[in-house]
N, CA, C and O of each residue as an XYZ file, in Angstrom:
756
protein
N       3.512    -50.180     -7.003
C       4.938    -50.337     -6.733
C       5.121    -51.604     -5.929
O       4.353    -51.858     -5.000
N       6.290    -52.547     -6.319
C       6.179    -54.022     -5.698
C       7.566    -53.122     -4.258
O       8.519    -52.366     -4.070
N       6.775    -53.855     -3.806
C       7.741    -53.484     -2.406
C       8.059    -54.519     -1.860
O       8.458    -54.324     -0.712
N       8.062    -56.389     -2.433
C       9.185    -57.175     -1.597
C      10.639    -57.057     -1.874
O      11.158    -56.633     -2.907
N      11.034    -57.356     -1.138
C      12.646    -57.668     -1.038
C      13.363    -58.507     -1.873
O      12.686    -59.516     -2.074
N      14.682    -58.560     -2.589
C      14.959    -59.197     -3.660
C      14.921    -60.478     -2.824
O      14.699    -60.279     -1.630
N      15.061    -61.530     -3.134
C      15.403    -62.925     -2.923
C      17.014    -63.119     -2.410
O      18.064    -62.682     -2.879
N      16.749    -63.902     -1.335
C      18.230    -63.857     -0.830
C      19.180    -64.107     -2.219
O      19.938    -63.274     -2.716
N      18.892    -65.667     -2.767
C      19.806    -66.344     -3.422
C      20.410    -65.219     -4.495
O      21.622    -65.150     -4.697
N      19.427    -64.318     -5.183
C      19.767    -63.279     -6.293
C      20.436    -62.434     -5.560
O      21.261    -61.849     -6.263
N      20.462    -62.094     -4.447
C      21.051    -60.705     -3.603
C      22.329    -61.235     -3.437
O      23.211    -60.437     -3.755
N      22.714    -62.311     -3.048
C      23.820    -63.187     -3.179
C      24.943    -63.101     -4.057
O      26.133    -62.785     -4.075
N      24.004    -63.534     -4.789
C      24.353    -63.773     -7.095
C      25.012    -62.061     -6.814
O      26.177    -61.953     -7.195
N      24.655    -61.313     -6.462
C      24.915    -60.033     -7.239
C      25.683    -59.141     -6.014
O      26.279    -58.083     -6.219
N      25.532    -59.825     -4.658
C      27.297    -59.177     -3.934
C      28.567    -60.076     -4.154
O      29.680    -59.938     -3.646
N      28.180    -60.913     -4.929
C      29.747    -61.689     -5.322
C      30.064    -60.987     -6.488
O      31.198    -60.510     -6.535
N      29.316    -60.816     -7.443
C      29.619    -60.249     -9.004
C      29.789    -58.883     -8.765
O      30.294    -58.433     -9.794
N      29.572    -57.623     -7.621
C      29.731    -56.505     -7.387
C      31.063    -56.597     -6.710
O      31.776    -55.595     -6.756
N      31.468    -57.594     -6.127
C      32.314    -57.526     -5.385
C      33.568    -57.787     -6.471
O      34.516    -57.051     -6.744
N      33.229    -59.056     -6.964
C      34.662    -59.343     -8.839
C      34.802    -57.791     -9.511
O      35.739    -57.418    -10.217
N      33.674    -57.019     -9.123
C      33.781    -55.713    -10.288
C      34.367    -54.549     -9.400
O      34.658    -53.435     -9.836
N      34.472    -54.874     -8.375
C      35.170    -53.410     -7.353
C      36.518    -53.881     -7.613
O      37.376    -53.076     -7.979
N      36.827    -55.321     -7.431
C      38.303    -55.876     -7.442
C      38.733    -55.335     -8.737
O      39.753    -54.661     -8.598
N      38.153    -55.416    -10.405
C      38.572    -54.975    -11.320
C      39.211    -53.793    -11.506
O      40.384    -53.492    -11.728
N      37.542    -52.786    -11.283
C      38.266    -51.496    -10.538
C      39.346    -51.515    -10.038
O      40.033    -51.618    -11.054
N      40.304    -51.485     -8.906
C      41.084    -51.498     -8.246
C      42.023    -51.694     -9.129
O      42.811    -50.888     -9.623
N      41.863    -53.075     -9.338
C      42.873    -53.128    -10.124
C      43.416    -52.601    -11.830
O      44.267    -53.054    -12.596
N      42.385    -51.366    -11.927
C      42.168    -50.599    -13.315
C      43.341    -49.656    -12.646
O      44.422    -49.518    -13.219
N      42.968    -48.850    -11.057
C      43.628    -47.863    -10.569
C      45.225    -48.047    -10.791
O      46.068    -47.231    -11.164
N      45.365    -49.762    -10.334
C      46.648    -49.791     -9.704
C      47.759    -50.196    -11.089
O      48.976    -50.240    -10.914
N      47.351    -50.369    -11.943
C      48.279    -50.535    -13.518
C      48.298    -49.150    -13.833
O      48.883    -48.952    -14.898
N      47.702    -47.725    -13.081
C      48.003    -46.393    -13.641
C      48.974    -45.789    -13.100
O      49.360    -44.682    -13.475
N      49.438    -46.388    -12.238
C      50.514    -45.994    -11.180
C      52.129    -46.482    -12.115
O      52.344    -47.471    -12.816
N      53.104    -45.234    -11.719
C      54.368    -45.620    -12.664
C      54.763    -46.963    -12.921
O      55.021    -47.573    -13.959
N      54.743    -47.343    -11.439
C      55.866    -48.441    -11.965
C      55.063    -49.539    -12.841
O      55.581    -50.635    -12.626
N      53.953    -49.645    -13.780
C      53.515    -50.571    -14.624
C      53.216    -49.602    -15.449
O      52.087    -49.578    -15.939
N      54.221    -48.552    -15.788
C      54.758    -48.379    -17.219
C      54.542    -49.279    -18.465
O      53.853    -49.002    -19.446
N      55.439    -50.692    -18.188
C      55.205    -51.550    -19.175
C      53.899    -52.347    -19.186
O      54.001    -53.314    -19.940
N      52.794    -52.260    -18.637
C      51.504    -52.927    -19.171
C      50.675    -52.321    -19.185
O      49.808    -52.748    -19.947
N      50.358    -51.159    -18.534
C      49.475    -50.253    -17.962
C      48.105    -49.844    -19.164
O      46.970    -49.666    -18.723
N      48.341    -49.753    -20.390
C      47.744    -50.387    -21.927
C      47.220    -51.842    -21.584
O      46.393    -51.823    -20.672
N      47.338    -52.371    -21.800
C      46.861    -53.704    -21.943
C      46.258    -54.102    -20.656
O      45.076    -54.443    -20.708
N      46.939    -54.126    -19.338
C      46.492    -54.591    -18.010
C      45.579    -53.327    -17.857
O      44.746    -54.150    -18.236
N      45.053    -52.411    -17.720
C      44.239    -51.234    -17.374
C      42.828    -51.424    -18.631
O      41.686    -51.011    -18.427
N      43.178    -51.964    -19.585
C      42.035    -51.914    -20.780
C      41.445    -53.608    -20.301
O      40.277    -53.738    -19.933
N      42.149    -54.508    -20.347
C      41.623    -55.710    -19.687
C      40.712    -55.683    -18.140
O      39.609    -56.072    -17.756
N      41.586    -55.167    -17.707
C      40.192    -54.987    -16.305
C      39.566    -54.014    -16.484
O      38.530    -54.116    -15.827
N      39.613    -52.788    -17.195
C      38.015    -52.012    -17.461
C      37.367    -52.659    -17.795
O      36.367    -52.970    -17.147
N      37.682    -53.188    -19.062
C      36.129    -54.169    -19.475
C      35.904    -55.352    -19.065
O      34.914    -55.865    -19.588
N      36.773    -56.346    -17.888
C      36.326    -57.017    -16.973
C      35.325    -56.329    -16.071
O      34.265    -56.861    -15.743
N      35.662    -55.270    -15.732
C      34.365    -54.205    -14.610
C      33.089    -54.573    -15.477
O      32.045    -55.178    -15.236
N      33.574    -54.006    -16.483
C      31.852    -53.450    -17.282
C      31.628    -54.304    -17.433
O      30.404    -54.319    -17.303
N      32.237    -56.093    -17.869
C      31.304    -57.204    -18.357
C      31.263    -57.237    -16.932
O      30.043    -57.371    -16.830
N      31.577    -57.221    -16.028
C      30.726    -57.982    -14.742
C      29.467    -56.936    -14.193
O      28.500    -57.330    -13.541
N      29.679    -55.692    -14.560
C      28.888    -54.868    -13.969
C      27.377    -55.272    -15.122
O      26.243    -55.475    -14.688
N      27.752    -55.304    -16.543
C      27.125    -56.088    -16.544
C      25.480    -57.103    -16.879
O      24.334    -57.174    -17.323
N      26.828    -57.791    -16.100
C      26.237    -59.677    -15.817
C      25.275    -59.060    -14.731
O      24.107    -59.430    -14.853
N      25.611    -57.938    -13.388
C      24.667    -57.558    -12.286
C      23.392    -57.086    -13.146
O      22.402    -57.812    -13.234
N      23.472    -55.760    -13.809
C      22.426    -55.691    -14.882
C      21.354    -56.449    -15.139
O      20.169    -56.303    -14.843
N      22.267    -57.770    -16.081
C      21.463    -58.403    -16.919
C      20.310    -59.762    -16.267
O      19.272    -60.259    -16.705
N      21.310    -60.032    -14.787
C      21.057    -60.935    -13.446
C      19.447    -60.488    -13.361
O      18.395    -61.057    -13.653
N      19.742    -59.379    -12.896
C      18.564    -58.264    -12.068
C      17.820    -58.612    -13.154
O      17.114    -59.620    -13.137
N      17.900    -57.885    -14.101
C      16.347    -57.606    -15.489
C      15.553    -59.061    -15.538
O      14.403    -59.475    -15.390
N      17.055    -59.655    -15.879
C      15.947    -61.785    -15.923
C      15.345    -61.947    -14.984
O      14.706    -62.999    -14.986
N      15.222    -61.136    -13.835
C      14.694    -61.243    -12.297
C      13.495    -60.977    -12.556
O      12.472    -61.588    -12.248
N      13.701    -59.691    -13.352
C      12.457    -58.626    -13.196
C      11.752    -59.320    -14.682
O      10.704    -58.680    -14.771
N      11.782    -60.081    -15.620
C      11.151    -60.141    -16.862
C      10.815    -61.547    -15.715
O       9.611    -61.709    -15.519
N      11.213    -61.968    -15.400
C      10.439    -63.546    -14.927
C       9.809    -63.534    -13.927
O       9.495    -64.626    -13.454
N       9.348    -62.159    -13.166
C       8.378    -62.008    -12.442
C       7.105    -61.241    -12.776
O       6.134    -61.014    -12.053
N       7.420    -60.774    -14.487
C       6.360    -60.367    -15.053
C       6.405    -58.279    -15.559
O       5.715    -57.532    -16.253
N       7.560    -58.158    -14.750
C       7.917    -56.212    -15.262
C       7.548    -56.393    -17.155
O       7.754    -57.272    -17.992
N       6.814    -54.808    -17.160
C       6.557    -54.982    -18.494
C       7.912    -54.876    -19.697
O       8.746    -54.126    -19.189
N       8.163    -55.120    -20.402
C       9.161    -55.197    -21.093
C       9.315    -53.598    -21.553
O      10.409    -53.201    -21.954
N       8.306    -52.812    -21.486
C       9.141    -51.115    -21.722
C       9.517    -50.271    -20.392
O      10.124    -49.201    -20.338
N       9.013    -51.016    -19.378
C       9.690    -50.502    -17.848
C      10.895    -51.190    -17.858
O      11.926    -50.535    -17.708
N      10.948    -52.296    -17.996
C      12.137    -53.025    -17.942
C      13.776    -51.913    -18.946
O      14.870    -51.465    -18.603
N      13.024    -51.954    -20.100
C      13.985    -51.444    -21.611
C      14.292    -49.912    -20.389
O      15.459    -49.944    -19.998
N      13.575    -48.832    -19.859
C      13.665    -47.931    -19.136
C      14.503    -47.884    -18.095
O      15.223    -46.898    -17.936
N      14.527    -49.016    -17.181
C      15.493    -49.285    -16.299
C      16.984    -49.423    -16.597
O      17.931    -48.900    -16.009
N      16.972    -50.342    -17.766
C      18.127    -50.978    -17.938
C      18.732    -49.581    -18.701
O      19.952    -49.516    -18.850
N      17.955    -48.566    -19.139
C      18.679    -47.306    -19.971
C      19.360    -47.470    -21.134
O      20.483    -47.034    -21.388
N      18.276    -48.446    -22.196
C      18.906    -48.600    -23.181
C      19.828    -47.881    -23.961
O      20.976    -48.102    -24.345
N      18.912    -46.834    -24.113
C      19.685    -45.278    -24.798
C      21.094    -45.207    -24.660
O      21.847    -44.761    -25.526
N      21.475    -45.702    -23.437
C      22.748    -45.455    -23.007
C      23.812    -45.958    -23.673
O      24.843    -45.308    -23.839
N      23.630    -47.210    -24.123
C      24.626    -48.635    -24.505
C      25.440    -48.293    -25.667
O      25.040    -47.993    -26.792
N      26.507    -48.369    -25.286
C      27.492    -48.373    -26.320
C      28.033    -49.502    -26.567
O      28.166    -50.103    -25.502
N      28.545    -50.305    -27.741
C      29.366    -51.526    -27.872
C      30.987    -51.042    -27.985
O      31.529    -50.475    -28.934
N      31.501    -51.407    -26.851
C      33.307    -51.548    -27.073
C      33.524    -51.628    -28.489
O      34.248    -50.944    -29.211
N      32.449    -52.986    -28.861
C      33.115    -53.668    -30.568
C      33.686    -52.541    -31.523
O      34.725    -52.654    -32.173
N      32.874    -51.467    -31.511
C      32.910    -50.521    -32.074
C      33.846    -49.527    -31.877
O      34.066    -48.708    -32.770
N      34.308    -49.502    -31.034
C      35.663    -49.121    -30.693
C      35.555    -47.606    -30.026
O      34.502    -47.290    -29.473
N      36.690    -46.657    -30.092
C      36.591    -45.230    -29.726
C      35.651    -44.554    -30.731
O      35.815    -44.682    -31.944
N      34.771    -43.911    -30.252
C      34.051    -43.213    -31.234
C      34.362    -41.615    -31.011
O      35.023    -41.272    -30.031
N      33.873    -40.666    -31.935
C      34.422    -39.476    -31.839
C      34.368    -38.980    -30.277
O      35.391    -38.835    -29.607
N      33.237    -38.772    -29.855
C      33.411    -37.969    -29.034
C      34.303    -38.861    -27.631
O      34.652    -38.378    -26.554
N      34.418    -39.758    -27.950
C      35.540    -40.755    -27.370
C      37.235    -39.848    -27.356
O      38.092    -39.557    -26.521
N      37.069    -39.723    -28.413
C      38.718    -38.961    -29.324
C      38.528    -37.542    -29.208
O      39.614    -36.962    -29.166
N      37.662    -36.874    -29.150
C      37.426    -35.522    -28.320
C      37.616    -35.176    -27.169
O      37.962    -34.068    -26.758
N      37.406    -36.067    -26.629
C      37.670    -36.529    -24.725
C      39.207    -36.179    -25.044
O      39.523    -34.993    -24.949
N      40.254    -37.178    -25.440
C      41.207    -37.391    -25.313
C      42.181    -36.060    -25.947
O      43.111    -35.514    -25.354
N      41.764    -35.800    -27.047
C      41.899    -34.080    -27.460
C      42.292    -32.816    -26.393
O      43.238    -32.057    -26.181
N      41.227    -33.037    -25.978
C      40.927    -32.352    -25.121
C      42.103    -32.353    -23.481
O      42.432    -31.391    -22.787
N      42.470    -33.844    -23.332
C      43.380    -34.210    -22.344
C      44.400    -34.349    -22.658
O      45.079    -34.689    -21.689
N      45.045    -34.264    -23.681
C      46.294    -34.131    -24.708
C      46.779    -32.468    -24.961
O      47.966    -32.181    -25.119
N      45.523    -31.286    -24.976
C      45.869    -30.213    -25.262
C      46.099    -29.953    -26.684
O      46.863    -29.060    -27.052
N      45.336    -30.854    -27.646
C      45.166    -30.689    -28.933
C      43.700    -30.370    -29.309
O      42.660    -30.666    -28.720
N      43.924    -29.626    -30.553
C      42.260    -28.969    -30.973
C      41.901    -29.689    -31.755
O      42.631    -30.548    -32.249
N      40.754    -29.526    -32.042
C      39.755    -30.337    -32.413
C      39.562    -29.268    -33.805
O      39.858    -28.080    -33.934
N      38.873    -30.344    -34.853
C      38.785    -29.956    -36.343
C      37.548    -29.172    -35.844
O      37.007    -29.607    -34.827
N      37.034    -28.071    -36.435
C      35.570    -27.345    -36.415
C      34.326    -27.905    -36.660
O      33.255    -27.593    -36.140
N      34.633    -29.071    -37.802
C      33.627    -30.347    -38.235
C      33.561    -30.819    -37.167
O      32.455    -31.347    -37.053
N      34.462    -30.992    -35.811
C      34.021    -32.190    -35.030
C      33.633    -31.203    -34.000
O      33.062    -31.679    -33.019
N      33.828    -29.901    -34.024
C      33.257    -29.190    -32.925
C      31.833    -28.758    -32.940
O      31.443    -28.020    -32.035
N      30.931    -29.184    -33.978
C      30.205    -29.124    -34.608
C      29.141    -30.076    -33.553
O      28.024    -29.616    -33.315
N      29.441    -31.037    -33.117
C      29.000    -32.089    -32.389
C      28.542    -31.972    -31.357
O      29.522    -32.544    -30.880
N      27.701    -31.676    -30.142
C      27.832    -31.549    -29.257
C      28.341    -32.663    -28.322
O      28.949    -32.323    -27.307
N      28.169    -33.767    -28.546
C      28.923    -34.212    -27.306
C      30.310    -34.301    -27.730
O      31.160    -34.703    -26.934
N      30.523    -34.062    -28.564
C      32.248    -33.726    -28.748
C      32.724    -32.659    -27.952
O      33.648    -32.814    -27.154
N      31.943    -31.216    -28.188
C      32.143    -30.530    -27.260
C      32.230    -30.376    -26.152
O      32.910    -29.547    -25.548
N      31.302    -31.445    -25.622
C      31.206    -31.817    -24.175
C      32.376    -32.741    -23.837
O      33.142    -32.437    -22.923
N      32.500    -33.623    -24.397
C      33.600    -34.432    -24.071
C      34.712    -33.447    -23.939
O      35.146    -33.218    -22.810
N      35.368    -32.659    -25.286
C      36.545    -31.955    -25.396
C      36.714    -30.720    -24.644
O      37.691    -29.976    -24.726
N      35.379    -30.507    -23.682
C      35.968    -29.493    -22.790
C      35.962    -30.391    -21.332
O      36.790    -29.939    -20.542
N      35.240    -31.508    -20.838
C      35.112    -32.455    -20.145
C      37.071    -32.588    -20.269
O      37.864    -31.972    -19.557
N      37.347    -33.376    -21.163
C      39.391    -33.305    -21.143
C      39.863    -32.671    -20.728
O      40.588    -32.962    -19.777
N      39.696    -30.937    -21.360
C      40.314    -30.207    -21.034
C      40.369    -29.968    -19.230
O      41.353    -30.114    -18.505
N      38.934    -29.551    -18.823
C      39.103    -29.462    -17.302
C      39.888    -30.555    -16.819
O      40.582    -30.269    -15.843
N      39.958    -31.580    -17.182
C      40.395    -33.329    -16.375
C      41.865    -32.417    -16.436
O      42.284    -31.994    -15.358
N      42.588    -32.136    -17.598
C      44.454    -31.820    -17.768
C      44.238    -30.810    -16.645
O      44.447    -31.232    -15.507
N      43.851    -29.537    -16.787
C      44.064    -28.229    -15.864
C      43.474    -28.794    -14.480
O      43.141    -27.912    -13.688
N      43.275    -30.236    -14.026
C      43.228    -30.574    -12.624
C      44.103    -31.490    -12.119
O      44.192    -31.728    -10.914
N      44.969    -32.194    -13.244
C      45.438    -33.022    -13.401
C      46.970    -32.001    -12.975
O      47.830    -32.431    -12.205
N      47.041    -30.768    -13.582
C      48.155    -30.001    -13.384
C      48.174    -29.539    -11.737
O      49.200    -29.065    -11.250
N      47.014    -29.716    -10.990
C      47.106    -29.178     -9.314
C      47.331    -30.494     -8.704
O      46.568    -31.450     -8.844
N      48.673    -30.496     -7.857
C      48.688    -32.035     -6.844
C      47.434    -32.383     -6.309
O      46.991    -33.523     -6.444
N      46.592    -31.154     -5.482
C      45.576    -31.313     -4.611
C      44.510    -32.236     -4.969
O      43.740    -31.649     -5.729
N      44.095    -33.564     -4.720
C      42.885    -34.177     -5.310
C      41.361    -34.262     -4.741
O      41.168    -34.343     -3.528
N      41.008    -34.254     -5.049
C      39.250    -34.025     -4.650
C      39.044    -35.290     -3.723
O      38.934    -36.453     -4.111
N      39.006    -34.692     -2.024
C      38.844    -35.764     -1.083
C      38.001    -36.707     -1.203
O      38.426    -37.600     -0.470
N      36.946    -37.086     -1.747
C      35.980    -37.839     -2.348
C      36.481    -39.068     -3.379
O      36.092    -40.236     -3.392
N      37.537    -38.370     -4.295
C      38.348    -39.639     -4.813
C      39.252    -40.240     -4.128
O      39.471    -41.439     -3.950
N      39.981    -38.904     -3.598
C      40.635    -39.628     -2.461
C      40.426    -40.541     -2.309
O      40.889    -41.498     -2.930
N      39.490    -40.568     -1.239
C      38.863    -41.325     -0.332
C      38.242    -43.112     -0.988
O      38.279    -44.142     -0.315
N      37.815    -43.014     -2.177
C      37.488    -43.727     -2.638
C      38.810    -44.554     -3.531
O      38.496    -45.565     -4.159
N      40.060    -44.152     -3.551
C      41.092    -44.993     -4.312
C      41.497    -45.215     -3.115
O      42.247    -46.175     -3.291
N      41.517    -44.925     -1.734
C      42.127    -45.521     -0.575
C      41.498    -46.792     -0.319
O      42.005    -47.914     -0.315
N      40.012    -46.341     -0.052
C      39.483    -47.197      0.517
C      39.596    -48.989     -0.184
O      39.688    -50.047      0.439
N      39.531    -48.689     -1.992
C      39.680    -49.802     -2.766
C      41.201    -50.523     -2.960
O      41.485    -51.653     -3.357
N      41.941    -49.558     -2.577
C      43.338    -50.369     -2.464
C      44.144    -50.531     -1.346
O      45.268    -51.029     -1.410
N      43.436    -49.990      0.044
C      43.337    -50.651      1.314
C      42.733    -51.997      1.394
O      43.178    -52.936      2.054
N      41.523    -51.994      0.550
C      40.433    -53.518      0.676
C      41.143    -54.434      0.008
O      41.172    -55.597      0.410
N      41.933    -53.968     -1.300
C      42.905    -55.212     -1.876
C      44.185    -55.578     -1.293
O      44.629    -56.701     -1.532
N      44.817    -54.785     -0.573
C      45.911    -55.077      0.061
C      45.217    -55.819      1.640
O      45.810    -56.738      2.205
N      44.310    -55.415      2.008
C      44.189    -56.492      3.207
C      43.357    -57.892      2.802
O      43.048    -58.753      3.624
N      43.136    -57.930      1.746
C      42.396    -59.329      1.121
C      43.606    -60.016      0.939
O      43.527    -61.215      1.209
N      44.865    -59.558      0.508
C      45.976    -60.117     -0.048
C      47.111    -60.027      1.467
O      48.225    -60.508      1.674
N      46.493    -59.458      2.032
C      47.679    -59.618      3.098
C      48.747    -59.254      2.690
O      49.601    -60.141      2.719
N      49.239    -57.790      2.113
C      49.836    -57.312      1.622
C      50.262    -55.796      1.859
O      51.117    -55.383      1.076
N      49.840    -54.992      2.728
C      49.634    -53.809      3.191
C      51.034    -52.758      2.659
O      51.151    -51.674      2.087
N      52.109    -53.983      3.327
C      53.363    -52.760      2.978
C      53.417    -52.596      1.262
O      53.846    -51.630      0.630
N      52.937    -53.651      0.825
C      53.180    -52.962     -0.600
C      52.735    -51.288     -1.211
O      53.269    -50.687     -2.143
N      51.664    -50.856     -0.388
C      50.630    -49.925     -0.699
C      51.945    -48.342     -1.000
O      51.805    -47.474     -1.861
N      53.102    -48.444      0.026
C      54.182    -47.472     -0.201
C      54.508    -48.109     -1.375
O      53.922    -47.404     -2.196
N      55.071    -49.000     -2.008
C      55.822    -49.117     -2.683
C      55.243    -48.453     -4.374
O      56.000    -48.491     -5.344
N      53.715    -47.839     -4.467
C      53.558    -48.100     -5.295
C      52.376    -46.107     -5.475
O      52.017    -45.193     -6.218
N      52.362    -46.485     -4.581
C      50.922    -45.468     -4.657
C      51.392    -43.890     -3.747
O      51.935    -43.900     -2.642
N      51.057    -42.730     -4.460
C      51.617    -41.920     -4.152
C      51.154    -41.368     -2.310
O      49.980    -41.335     -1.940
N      52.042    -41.085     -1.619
C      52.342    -41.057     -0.426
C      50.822    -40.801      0.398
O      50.346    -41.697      1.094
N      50.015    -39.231      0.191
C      49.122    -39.378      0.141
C      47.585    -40.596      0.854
O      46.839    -40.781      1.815
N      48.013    -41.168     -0.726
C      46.774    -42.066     -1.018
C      47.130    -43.597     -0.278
O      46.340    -44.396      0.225
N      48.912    -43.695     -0.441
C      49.196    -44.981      0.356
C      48.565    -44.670      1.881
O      47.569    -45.306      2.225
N      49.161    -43.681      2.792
C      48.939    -43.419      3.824
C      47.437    -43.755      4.262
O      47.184    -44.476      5.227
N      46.332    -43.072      3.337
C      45.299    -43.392      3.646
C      44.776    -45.203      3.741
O      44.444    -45.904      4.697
N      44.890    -45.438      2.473
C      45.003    -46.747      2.206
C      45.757    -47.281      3.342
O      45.022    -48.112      3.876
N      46.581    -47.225      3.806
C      47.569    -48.530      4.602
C      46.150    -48.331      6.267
O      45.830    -49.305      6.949
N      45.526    -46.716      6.540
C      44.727    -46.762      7.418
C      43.347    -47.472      7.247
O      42.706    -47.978      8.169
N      43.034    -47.441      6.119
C      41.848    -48.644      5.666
C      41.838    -49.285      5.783
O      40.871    -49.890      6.245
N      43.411    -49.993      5.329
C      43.447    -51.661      5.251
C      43.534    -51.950      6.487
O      42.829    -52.880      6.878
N      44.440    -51.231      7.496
C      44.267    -51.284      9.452
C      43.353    -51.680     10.022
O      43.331    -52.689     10.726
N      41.948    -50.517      9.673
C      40.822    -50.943     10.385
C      40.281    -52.165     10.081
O      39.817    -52.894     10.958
N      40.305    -52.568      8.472
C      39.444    -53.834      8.342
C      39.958    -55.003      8.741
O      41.131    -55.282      8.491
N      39.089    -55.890      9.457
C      39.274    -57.028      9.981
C      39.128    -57.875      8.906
O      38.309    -57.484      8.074
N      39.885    -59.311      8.590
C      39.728    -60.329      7.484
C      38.674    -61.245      8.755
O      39.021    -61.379      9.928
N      37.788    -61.613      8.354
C      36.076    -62.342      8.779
C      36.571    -63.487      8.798
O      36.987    -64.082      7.803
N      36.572    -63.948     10.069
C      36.967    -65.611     10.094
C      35.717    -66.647      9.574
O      34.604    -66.684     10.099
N      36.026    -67.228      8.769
C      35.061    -68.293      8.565
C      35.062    -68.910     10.325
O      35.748    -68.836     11.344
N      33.678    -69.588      9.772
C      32.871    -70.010     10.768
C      33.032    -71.327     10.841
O      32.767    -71.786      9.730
N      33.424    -72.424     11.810
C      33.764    -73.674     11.373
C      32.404    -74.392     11.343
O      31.403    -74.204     12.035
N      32.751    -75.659      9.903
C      32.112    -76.082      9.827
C      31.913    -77.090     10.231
O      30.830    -77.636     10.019
């Protein structure tokens, strides 16, 4: 097991590109909110897959790290979780549209129930609607849509917007996030 430390310059490379992909995020959250009704399609599908191409570029950063220091190319293929990869190009695939079935409160053909990850997906929906129907949200997300749209409103110097937009809740938290964090004075040069 190699136990040095990544290289500053790459550790670098990859809290700026983690950092472009939290901002995406954020800004995936904040086009779901009413009042961007009119883009919330287009602006919410554009920064998801801004996230994922930057998430990634971190990925692909790391592996060229690890193939040019010699990792064998089937530890490498293991890490990166090939298995996993889906291409956007390809668009919604079923159990994609099972998901959504499922969060719509429409059934699914028996051919497609046939599938298992359809099934999984289309009961995966279903729970998402019957939680989606309780105000109460799971403090953990909470916590985590505050914290990311506290961090964008104090990057932007923007805080009061956080009422104008985000349900009372989550602003409240958020406007206390964005409070505590200090904006880091550069250091003169």
């Amino acid at each position: 097991m190699d136990s040095t430390p990544m290289p500053e310059p790459l550790r670098r490379a990859i809290h700026q590109l983690v950092s472009e992909g939290v901002q995406n995020c954020q800004e995936v959250l904040r086009y779901t909110e009413p009042d961007q009704a009119h883009t919330w399609k287009r602006m919410s599908l554009y920064r998801a897959t801004d996230a994922a191409d930057t998430m990634n570029m971190v990925a692909m950063l790391i592996a060229a790290y690890c193939e040019h220091t010699g990792m064998a190319p089937d530890t490498l293929r293991g890490y990166l979780q090939v298995e996993q990869q889906e291409l956007r190009s390809a668009g919604p695939q079923d159990d994609d549209r099972a998901h959504v079935a499922g969060l719509v409160g429409e059934a699914l053909s028996h051919e497609a129930m046939r599938a298992p990850a359809n099934r999984m997906r289309y009961g995966r929906g279903q729970r998402q609607a019957e939680q989606a129907q309780h105000p109460e949200d799971d403090p953990q997300k909470l916590f985590t849509e505050a914290c990311l749209h506290g961090l964008k409103a104090r990057l932007c110097d923007d805080v009061d917007s956080l009422d104008s937009y985000l349900p009372p809740q989550v602003a409240q938290l958020a406007r206390r996030v964005a409070e505590a964090l200090e904006v880091p004075e550069l250091a003169a040069t």
